[in-house]
C-alpha positions as CSV (number, residue, x, y, z in Angstrom):
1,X,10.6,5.5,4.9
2,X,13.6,4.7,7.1
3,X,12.6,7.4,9.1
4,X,9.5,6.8,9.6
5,X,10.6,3.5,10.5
6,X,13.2,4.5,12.8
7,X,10.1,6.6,14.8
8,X,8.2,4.0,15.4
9,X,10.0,0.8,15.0
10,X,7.3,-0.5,12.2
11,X,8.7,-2.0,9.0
12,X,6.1,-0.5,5.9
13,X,6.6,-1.3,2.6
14,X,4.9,0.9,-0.3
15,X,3.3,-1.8,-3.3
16,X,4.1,0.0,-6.0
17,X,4.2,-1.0,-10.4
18,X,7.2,-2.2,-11.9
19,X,7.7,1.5,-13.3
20,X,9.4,2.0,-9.8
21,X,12.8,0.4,-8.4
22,X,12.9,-2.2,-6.3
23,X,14.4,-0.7,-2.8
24,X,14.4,-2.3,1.0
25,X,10.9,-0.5,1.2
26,X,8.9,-1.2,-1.9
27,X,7.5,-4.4,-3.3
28,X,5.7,-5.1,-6.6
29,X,4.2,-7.8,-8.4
30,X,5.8,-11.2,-8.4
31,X,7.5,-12.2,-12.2
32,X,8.8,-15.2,-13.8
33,X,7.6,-18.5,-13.3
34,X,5.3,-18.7,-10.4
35,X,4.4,-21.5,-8.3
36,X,0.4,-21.4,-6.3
37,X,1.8,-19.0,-3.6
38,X,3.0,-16.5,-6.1
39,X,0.0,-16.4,-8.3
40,X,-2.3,-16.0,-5.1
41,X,0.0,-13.0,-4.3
42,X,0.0,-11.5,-7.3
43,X,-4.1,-12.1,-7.7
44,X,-4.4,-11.0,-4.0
45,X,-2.7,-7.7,-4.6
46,X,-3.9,-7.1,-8.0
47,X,-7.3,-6.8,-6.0
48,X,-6.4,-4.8,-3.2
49,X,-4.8,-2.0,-5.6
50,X,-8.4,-1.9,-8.0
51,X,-9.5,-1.0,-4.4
52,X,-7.3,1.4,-3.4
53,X,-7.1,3.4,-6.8
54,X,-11.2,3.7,-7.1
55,X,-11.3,5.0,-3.2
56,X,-8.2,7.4,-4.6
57,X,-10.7,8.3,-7.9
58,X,-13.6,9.1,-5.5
59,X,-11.5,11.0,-3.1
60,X,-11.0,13.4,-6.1
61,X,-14.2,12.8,-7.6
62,X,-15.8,14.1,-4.2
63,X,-13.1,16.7,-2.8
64,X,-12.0,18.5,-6.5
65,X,-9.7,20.3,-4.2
66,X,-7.3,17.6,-4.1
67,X,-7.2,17.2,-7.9
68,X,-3.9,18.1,-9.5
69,X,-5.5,19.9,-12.0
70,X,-6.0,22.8,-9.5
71,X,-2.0,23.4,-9.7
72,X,-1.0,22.1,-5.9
73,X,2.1,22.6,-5.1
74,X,4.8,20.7,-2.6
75,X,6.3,23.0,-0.5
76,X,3.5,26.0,-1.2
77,X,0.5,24.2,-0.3
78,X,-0.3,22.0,2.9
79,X,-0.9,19.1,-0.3
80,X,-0.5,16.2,2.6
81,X,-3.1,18.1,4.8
82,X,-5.3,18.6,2.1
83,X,-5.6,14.9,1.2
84,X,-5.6,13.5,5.1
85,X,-8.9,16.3,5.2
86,X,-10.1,15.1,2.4
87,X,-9.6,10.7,3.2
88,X,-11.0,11.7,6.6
89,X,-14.2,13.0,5.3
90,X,-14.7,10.7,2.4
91,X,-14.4,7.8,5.4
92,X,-16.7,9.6,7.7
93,X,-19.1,10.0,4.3
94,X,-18.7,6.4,3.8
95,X,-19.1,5.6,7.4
96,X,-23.1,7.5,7.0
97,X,-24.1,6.4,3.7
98,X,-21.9,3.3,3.1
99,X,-19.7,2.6,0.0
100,X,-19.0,-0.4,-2.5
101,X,-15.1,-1.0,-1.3
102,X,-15.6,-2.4,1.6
């Protein structure tokens, strides 16, 4: 990430669960005693990661090839292309027929 960073001067940060460390470029769910701010947060991305793992579940519903049952491999298969194919067809499928994320 701090390359990616360095490339092109934008600051991401990668929500993650609290299975993963806290570093400068990942965030998780608020804990502890929260005041209204943190419990909109914590509501507000609660949302938005329902969202993002059911588009993820359709991606491999639709596209089996990117389904890790198959046995892909870092480092012997193009796994990154595969799944940028397979998002980019799954929006332009969405873009003709519509979907229920949006």
């Amino acid at each position: 990430m701090e390359e990616v960073q360095r490339l092109t001067g934008i600051a991401y940060i990668i929500f993650s669960n609290s299975a993963f460390p806290l570093t400068s470029w990942t965030q998780r769910m608020l804990k502890g005693v929260l005041d209204q701010v943190g419990h909109c947060f914590n509501a507000l991305m609660a949302q938005l990661r329902i969202c993002i793992k059911n588009v993820f579940r359709e991606i491999h519903r639709d596209w089996g090839y990117t389904s890790f049952h198959l046995q892909l491999k870092l480092g012997s298969q193009p796994v990154g292309a595969v799944y940028h194919v397979a998002n980019h067809l799954h929006n332009c499928a969405a873009c003709l027929h519509g979907n229920q994320m949006t």
